[in-house]
Structure formats: C-alpha cells, structure tokens
VOGU-3710 file (C-alpha; in Angstrom, 3 decimals, decimal comma):
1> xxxxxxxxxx> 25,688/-1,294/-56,735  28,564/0,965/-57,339  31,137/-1,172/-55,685  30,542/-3,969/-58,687  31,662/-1,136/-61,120  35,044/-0,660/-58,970  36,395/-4,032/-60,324  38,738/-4,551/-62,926  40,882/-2,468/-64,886  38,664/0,612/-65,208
11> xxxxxxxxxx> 37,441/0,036/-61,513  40,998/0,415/-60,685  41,606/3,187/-62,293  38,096/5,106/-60,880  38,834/4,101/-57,374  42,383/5,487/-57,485  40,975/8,875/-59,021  38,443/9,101/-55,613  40,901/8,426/-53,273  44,365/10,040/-54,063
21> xxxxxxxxxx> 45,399/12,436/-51,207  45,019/15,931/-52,697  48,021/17,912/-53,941  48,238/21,275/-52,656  46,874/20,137/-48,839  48,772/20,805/-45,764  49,849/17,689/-44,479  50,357/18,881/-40,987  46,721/19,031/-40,059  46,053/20,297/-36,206
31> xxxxxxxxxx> 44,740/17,641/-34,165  47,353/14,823/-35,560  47,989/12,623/-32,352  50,640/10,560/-34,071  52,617/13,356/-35,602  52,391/14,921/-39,184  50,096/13,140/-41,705  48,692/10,842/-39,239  44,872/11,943/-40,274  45,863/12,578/-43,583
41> xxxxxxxxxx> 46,376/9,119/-44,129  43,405/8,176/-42,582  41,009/10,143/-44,555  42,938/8,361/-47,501  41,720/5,481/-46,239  38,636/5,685/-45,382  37,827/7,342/-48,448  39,041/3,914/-50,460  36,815/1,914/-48,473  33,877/4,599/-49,134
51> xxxxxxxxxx> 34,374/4,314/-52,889  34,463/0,707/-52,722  31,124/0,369/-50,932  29,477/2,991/-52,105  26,148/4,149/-50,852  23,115/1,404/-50,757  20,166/4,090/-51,035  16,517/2,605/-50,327  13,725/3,849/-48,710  14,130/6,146/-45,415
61> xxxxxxxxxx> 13,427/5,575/-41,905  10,619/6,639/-40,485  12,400/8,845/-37,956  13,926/11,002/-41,025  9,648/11,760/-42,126  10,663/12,039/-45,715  8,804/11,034/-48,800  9,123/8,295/-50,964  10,861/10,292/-53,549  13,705/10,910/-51,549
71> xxxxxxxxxx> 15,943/7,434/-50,818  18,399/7,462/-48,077  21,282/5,174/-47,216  24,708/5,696/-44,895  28,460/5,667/-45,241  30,875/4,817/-42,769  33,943/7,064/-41,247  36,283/7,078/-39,065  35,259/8,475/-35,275  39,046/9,509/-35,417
81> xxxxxxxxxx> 40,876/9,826/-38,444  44,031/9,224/-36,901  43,336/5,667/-36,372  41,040/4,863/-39,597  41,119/1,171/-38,258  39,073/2,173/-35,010  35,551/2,595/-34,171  33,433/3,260/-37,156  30,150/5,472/-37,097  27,675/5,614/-39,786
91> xxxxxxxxxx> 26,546/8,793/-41,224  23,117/9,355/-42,776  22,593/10,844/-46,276  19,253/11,240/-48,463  19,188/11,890/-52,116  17,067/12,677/-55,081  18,379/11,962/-58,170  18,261/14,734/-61,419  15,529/15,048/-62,944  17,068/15,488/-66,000
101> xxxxxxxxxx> 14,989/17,983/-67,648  15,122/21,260/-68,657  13,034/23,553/-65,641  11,625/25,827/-68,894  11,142/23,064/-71,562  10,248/19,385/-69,404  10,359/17,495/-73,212  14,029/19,161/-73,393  16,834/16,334/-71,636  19,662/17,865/-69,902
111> xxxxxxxxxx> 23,072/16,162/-68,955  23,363/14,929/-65,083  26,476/16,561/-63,393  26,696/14,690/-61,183  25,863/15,003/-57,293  25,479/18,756/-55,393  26,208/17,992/-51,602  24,617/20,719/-49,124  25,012/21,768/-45,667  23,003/24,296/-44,115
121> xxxxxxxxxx> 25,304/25,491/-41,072  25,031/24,806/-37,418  27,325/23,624/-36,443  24,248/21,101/-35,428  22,121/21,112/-38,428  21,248/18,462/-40,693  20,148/18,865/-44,930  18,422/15,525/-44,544  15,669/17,377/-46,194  17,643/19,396/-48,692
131> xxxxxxxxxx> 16,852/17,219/-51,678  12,921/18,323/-51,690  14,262/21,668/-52,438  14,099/20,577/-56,256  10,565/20,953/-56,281  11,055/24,777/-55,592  10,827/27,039/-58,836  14,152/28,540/-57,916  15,684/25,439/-57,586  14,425/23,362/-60,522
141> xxxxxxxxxx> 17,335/24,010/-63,296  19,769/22,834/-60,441  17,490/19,582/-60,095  17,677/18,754/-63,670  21,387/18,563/-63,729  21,902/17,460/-60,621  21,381/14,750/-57,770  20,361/16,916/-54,577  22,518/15,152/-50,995  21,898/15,880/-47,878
151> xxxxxxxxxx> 23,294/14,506/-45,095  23,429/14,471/-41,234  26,959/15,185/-40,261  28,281/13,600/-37,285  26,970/14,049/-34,524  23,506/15,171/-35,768  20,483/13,391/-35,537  20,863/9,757/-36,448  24,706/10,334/-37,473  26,088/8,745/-34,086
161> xxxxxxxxxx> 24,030/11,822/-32,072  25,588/13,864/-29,049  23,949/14,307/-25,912  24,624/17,253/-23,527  21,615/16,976/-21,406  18,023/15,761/-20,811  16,115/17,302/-23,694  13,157/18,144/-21,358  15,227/21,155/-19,396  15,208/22,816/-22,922
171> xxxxxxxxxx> 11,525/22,819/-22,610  10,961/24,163/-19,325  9,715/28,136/-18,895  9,206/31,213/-18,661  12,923/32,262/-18,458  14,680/35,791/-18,160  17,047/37,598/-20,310  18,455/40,530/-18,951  19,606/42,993/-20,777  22,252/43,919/-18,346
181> xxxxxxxxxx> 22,357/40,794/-15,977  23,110/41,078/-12,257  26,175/39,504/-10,225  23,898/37,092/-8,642  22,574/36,251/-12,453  25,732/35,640/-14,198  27,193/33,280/-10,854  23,924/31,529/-11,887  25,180/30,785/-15,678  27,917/30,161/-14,865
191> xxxxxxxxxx> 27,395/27,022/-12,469  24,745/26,176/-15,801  27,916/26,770/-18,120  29,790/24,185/-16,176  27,144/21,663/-15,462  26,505/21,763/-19,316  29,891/21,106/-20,280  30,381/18,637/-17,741  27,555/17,256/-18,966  28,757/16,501/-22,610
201> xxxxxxxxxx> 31,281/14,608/-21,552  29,503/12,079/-18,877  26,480/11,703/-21,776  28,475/11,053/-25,168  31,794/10,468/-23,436  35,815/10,823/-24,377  34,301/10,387/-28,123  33,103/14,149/-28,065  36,140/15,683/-28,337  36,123/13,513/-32,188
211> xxxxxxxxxx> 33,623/16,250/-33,411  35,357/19,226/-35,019  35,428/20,959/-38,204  38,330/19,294/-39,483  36,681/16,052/-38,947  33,669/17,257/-40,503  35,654/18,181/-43,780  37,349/14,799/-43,752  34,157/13,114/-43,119  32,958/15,599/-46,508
221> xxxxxxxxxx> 35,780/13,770/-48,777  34,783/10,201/-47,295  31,078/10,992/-48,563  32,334/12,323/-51,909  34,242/9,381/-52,669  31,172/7,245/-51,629  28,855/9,009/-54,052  31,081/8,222/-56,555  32,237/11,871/-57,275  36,028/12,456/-58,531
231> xxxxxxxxxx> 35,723/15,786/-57,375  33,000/17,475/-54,969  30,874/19,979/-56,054  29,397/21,651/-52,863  26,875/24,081/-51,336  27,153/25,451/-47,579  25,858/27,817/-45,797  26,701/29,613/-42,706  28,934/27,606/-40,461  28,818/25,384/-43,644
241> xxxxxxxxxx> 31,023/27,782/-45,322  33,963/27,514/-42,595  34,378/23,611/-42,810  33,735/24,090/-46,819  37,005/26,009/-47,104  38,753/23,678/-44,560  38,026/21,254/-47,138  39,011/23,345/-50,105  42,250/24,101/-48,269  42,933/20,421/-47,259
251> xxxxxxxxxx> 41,509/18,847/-50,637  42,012/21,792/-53,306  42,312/18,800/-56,069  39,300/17,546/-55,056  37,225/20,329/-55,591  35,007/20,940/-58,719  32,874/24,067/-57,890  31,802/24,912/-54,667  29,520/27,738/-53,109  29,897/29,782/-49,552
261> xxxxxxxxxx> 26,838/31,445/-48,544  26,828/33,791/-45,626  30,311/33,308/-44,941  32,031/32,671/-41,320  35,247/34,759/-41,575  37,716/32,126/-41,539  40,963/33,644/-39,527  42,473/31,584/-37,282  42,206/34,623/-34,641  38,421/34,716/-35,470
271> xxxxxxxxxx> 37,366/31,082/-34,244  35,379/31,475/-32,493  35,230/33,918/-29,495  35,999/36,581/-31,539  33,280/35,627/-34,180  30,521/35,645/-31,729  31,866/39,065/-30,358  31,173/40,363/-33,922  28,202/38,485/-34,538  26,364/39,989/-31,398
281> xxxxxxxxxx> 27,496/43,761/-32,814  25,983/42,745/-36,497  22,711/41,832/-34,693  22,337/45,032/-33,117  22,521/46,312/-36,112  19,680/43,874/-38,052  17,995/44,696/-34,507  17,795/48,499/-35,227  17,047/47,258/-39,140  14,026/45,457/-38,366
291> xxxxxxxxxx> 13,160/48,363/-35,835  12,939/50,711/-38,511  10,508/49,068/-40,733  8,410/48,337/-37,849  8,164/52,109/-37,689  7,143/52,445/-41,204  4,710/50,560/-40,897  3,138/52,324/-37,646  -0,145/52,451/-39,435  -0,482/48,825/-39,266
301> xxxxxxxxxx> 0,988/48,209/-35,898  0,738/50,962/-34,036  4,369/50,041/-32,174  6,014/53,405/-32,816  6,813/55,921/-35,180  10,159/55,818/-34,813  12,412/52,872/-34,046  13,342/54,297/-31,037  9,422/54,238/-29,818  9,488/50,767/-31,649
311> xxxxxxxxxx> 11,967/50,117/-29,225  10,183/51,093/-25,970  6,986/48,994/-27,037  9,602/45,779/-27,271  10,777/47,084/-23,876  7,319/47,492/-22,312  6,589/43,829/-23,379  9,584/42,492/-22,259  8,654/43,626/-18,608  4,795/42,794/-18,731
321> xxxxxxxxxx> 6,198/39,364/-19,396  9,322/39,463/-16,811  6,254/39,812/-13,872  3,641/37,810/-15,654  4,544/35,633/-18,286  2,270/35,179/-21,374  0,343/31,745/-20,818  2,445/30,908/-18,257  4,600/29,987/-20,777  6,333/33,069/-22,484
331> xxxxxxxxxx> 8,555/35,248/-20,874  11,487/37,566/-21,662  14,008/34,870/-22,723  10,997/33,346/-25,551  10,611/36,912/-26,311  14,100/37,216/-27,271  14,441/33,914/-29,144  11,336/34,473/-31,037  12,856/38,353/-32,361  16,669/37,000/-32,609
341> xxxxxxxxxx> 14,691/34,457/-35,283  14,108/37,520/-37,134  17,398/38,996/-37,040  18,181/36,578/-39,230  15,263/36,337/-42,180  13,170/39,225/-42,602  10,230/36,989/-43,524  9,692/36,983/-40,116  9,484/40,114/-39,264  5,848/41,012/-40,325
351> xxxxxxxxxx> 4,922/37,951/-37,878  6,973/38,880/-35,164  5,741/42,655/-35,519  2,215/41,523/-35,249  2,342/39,188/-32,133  4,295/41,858/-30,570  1,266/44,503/-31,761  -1,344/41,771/-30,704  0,152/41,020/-27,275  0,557/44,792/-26,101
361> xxxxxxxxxx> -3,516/45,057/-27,151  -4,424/42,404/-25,055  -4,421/39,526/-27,314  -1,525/36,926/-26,107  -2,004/34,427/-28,466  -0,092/35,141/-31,219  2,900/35,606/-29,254  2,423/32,405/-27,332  1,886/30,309/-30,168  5,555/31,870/-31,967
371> xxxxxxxxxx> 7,398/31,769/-28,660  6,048/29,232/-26,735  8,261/26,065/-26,286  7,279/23,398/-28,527  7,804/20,065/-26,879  7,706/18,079/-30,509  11,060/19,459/-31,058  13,453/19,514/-27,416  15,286/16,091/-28,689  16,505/17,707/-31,782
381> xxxxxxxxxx> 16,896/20,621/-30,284  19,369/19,601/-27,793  20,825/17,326/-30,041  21,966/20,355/-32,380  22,885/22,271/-29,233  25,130/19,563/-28,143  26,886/19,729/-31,450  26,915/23,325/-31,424  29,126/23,065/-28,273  31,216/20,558/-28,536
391> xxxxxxxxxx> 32,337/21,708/-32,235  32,886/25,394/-31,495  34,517/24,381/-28,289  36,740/21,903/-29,180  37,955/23,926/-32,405  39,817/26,229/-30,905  40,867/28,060/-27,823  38,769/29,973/-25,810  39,343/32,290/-22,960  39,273/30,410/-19,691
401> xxxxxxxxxx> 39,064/33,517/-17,202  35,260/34,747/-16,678  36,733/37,892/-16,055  37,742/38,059/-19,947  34,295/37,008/-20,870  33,169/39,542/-18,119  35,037/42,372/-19,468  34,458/41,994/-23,244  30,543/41,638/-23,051  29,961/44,437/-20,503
411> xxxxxxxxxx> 31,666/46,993/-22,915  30,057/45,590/-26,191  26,648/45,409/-24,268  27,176/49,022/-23,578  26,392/49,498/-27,004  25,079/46,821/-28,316  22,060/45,080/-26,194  20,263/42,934/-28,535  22,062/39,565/-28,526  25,443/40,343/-26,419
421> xxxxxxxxxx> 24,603/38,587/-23,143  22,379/35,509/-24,510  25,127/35,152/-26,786  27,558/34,678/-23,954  25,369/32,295/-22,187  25,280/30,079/-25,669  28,873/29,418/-25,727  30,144/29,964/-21,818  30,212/26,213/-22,102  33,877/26,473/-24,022
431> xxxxxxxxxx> 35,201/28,556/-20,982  34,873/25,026/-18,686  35,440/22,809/-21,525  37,118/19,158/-20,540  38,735/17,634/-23,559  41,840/19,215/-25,182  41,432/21,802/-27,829  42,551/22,449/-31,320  44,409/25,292/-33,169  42,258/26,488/-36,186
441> xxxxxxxxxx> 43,925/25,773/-39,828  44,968/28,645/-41,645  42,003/28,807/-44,379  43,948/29,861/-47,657  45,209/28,734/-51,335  47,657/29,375/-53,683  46,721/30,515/-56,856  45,645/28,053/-59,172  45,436/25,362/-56,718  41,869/25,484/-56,485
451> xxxxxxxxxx> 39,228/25,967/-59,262  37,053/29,178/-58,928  34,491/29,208/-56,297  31,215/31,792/-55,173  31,066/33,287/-52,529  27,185/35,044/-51,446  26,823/37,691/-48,986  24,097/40,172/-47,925  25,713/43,246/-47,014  23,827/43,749/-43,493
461> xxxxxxxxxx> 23,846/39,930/-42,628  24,026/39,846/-38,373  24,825/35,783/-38,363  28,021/36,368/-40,611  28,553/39,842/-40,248  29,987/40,777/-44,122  33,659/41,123/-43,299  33,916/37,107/-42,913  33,135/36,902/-46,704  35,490/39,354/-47,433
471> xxxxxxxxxx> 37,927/37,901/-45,374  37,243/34,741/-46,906  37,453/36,094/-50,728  41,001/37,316/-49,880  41,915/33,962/-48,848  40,531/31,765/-51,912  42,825/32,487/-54,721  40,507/32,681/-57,505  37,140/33,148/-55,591  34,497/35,491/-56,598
481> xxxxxxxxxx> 32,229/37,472/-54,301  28,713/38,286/-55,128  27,295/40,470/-52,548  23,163/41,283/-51,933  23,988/45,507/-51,492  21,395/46,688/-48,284  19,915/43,465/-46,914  20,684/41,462/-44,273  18,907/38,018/-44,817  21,375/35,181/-43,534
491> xxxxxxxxxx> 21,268/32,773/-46,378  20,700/34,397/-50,018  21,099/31,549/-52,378  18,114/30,023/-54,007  15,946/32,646/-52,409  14,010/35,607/-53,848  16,853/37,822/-55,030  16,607/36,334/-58,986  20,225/38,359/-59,396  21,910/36,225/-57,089
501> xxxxxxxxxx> 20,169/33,230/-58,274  21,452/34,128/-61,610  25,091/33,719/-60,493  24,343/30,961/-58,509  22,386/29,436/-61,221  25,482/30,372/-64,156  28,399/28,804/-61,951  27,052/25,278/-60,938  25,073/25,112/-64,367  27,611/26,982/-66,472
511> xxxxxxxxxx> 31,032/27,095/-64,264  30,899/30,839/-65,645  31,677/33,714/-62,506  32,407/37,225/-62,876  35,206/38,639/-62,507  36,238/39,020/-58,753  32,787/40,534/-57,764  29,323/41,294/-58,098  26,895/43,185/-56,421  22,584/42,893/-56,583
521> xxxxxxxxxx> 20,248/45,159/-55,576  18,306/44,161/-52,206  15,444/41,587/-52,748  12,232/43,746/-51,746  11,472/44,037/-48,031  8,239/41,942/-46,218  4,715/43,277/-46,415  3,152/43,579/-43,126  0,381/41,429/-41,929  -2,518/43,518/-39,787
531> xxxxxxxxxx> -2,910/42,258/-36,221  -5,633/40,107/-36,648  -5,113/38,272/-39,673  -4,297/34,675/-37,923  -3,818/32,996/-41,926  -0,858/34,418/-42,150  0,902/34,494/-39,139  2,368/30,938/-38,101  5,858/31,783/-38,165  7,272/29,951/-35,080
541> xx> 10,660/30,483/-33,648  12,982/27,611/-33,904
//
C-alpha cells in the first residue's frame, strides 16, 4: 500500500510535495462560507489525508460491469470543502495500469509516466470505463506509458449519486417537441421546470447545492494526491474542459500536462445561460451539416436532393409521428433526441439517415429500435440528469424571469429551430432553482505559471461551438490550440483524425506542442448504410 511508503524521512518529504497549496491560485475562491481561503485550506487537507491513504484498488463491483483487468478502489473528499472535517463521501475510480510496452515493438519496454486521469464531460458522466480504451489501436502508445483512471465524480453513479426524480418518468412516451411551442405548452414546462427542481432538493437534500465545478476541481487534486501523482497530468473533454482549467487556474503548480478537448468557453459571462444560447445556434448549424450529406447521398436514401427537401422528409416524419407514434413508443420528442445524437458524432448519421429513410417507406423498425426508450438505462439516466442540473445551476446565475428565457429563445428559434426550445426545457430547472448560487471564477494564468497545455477543437463542433476554445487559448498563458479545419465531431482526441492524434500522441508522450497552433484536415466523412442493411445499423440514441 502506498500509505506504508509515506513514512519516514522520504515519506515526509513525498507527502509534503502532494499536498502543498499551489502557488499562483486565487485564494479567494467563490463559494467560501467562512471568508477567503476557507476551501482552500480544505482541499489542503483533504488532499494530505488522500496521499496518506492512498487508493486500495481490487477487483470491481459488479454494478460498475467491468472486467477483471480493470481494478477499482475509492478515495474520500470532503462533501464541502469549507469544513474538510465534515461529512465525507467516497468517490469511485478504476484503473489499468501501463502496459509498459512499446504499441509498434511489444519486446521494446517503455518508461511508466505515471497516471493519465480522464473525464468525459457531462456534467453527469462517469470514465469508469475509460481505462479499456488502451486496448484501442489509437490509444495503445498512451497505455504503455501510462496508467489509464477513470473515475465517477461526485454525484455520479456510485460517487454519493443525486436524485432529481423517479427514474421511471424518464421512460415514459411518446412525447412532443414543438418546434415553436404554444402558450398552453410552455405553462406546461414550466410547472415540470419547477417540480424538477423542487424535486432535487426533497430527493438528495441541502447536500445538492455541494456539487459544483469548483468542487469537482478540488475533488480532481484530492484524487491526484491519492494516486500518488506530484503533479496531474489530465484529459477532459467537453464540460471536462471547464472544471480542467478551474483546476489549472486554482492549482497551476500542480499541473504536469493536461489536454482540453471540445472546449466550453470559459468566461465568467458565458456560464452557463449564455453557453447554451450558443450551443443551440452551433447545432443548427451541424443540423444543416448533416442535412447536406443526407442530400448527397439521395441515391441511397431517397430523403431529398437538397437539404432543404432533406429537411421536409424530417418534417413529414416528425408529424406522422406527432398523430401516431411509431410503436406506440416513438414520437416527435425520440425523434429529436435520436438526430440531436447525431449533431454531435457523425458516425451516426448514416444510421440515423437510414431509420429516417426506412420509417417514411413503411418500415418502423429501425427508428423504433434507435429512438425508443430503453428501460435498462432510466437510473443512470436520471442520475446524470440530476447532476447535469444541479451543477450548471448552482454554478452560476441564471435569469429568474421566464419572460427573459421567453424572449431570448423566441428570437434565436426564429432562426435557429433545431435544438433552441428542447434546449430551454433541459435547463429551465436553474430559473426555479432553491439553493444559493455561485459566481463563476475567472478562468486565466499568468505567463509561466502553468506548463503548456493542448487544447483540440473541430472547427464546426455544435456542443462547444469553436469560439469557447478560442476563448479558452487566450486565457491559458502558454496553451496551444490544435484545431480539426471543417468538421464538427464533439470529441476529436484519440479518434480517427491520425493528425490530431499525432499532437495528442507528441505532448503526453513527448511534452513537445507547436507553437501556438495547429490546424488538420477533416477526418473523412461516414459512408452511408442502404435502408435495409440491419448489420450495420444499431446505433441507439443515448
């Protein structure tokens, strides 16, 4: 066990390296009940007592459904930082250690580097399975050198879970989503908005308002100094890029290399109304993307010529299902799920084309079997919703007039459809929320205060519309921006595009960037898949 190492002279010396506060943090951290410092301190802390214990990693539960190469153990934080001494919860991490060899020569031995943390966004999503990505092709060099953590941040899955409401309701359909919703509609979400936020409060209690994105970048230095790790090195994706740079901005001198892929724009003024105002314009334009190759592909689907007629078969679906849904199951609202999927990876998008192609010809099945609820999965899907919320909404201020709400969506859904008004109805929640908020950090560094990090962007991304990385590249002293030039996948590292695998691959191998930026041509676009050809076709929306 680590903890025996900790001992003595050179113990001392190791557990003082893991736990000093970081130079270069702000010390006045929003959300500090007992004045400046107060959580400061207690990430100090708690991070002492996580070095000292360490992480006892043994065989997984069998609620995590992992195999036996992947061991799993937990480690201990603070529910609130400012009072390190109170109730404890236990978050669960899984690992694989490094191979050790060299992906292109096995006989060749290469050095460990120690431990690469990941966290695939959310907020609500766990990396409990990220260490079997080592036995991807893509991901094999980064295996050899490294051990491969995931972990289930709090709140998620077995990591002292939220609740919002009885997973069942997420299960129940057909349900509607209007383009353009009526009075009477919106009065309806509405009284849904406020049951649901009531709701997180009388199922997981006062404790929710513990689960922020400053408490998930603390709880990301407790973990490091549990794995042993001086300084972090760090992969996150998506919403796992905003509390990454709260962390390099809190903990700069903890930091070895990190990685932002698909980045939130980090502004204070951009978290996180604003955010999902952009992100809802981005996906009309992924929307009008995936449109177009639909169209180009009119000899296979026979959905339009033009994404504009593209567009009219979607519509013609949308109200075959509104009057009779498909297996009594599918309406307009699984409809829209299932093609919002594919707003974000175009690997979807020859399966969604063809259930769409399939249903319109009289064959439902397809589209029933991608859009259908799946029961199997409600629990963890209302657990991640119930993080979603109570993250987003306690980070920051929101408007708490509908009429702002009201006003902002009608004019963006003016011109942009797609996502506006189901986005709305995701976070409406935050409008009625009933624990205080926060006031977002200001995400920046000073130069030199950080090491160099990598930032990975597609240029069309809808999820984290470009600008955020950007944005986030101007505030990084030192960062580097490697961008995927005309695609619009949300996620790009360790995926097909071997350019920005290069990068990705030369930085946490090599610590070598280029200078300031980098740009990749597209990875190639999806084949299509016939209507018909059921082997290839089980992409499910999640």
């Amino acid at each position: 066990m680590r903890a025996a190492v900790l001992y003595g002279t050179a113990g001392s010396l190791l557990l003082s390296a893991l736990v000093t506060v970081p130079a270069g943090g702000d010390p006045r951290w929003p959300g500090d009940p007992l004045g400046p410092g107060a959580d400061t301190r207690g990430t100090a802390v708690a991070a002492e007592r996580a070095a000292a214990a360490g992480v006892r990693f043994g065989t997984c539960s069998k609620e995590e459904d992992l195999p036996d190469d992947v061991k799993c153990g937990t480690v201990k934080v603070p529910l609130d930082y400012a009072h390190p001494d109170g109730k404890q919860i236990k978050l669960t991490v899984s690992r694989v250690k490094a191979t050790g060899k060299d992906a292109k020569n096995s006989k060749r031995k290469v050095p460990r580097q120690g431990a690469l943390v990941y966290n695939p966004g959310g907020p609500g999503a766990s990396s409990m399975y990220f260490p079997l990505i080592g036995f991807l092709p893509e991901w094999k060099r980064l295996a050899g050198a490294y051990d491969l953590v995931g972990y289930a941040p709090r709140g998620v899955g077995r990591s002292a879970p939220l609740s919002c409401q009885d997973p069942k309701r997420l299960v129940k359909g057909p349900t509607q989503s209007p383009t353009f919703p009526s009075e009477s509609y919106k009065k309806e979400r509405i009284a849904e908005a406020k049951a649901y936020a009531r709701g997180c409060l009388k199922r997981s209690g006062k404790a929710v308002q513990h689960y922020t994105s400053l408490n998930n970048a603390r709880d990301l230095d407790v973990l490091r100094a549990a794995l042993g790790e001086r300084r972090l090195t760090f992969m996150g994706a998506s919403y796992g890029t905003y509390f990454g740079a709260l962390y390099a901005t809190l903990f700069p001198s903890h930091v070895r290399r990190m990685v932002f892929d698909s980045a939130v724009n980090p502004a204070p003024e951009q978290i996180w109304y604003q955010n999902n105002l952009d992100q809802s314009a981005a996906f009309e334009i992924r929307w009008a993307d995936f449109r177009a190759w639909i169209a180009r592909h009119d000899d296979v689907y026979g959905l339009g010529a033009t994404p504009e007629e593209v567009l009219r078969s979607y519509e013609k679906a949308r109200a075959r299902l509104a009057a009779s849904p498909a297996g009594g199951k599918v309406g307009p609202g699984q409809l829209q799920g299932a093609f919002l999927q594919a707003g974000y990876y175009d690997d979807y998008w020859p399966h969604r084309a063809q259930a769409l192609s399939a249903y319109l010809k009289g064959d439902p099945k397809p589209l029933i079997e991608q859009a259908g609820p799946y029961p199997e999965a409600a629990a963890e899907q209302e657990n991640g919703n119930a993080v979603y919320t109570a993250v987003e909404c306690n980070d920051a201020p929101w408007p708490t007039d509908w009429r702002t709400w009201d006003r902002d969506n009608t004019n963006l859904a003016r011109k942009a459809p797609f996502e506006t008004w189901d986005n709305v109805w995701m976070n409406l929640p935050c409008a009625y929320w009933p624990v205080p908020r926060q006031q977002p950090l200001d995400v920046r560094t000073l130069p030199g205060a950080l090491p160099p990090t990598l930032i990975l962007a597609a240029e069309r991304d809808a999820a984290t519309p470009y600008e955020g990385a950007v944005a986030l590249h101007r505030r990084l002293s030192g960062s580097v921006l490697v961008t995927e030039n005309g695609a619009g996948t949300h996620g790009i590292g360790g995926g097909p595009n071997q350019c920005v695998n290069g990068y990705l691959d030369a930085y946490l191998l090599e610590g070598r960037l280029p200078v300031r930026r980098a740009a990749c041509a597209p990875h190639a676009e999806p084949k299509p898949v016939a209507p018909g050809d059921r082997s290839k076709a089980g992409k499910k929306a999640s």
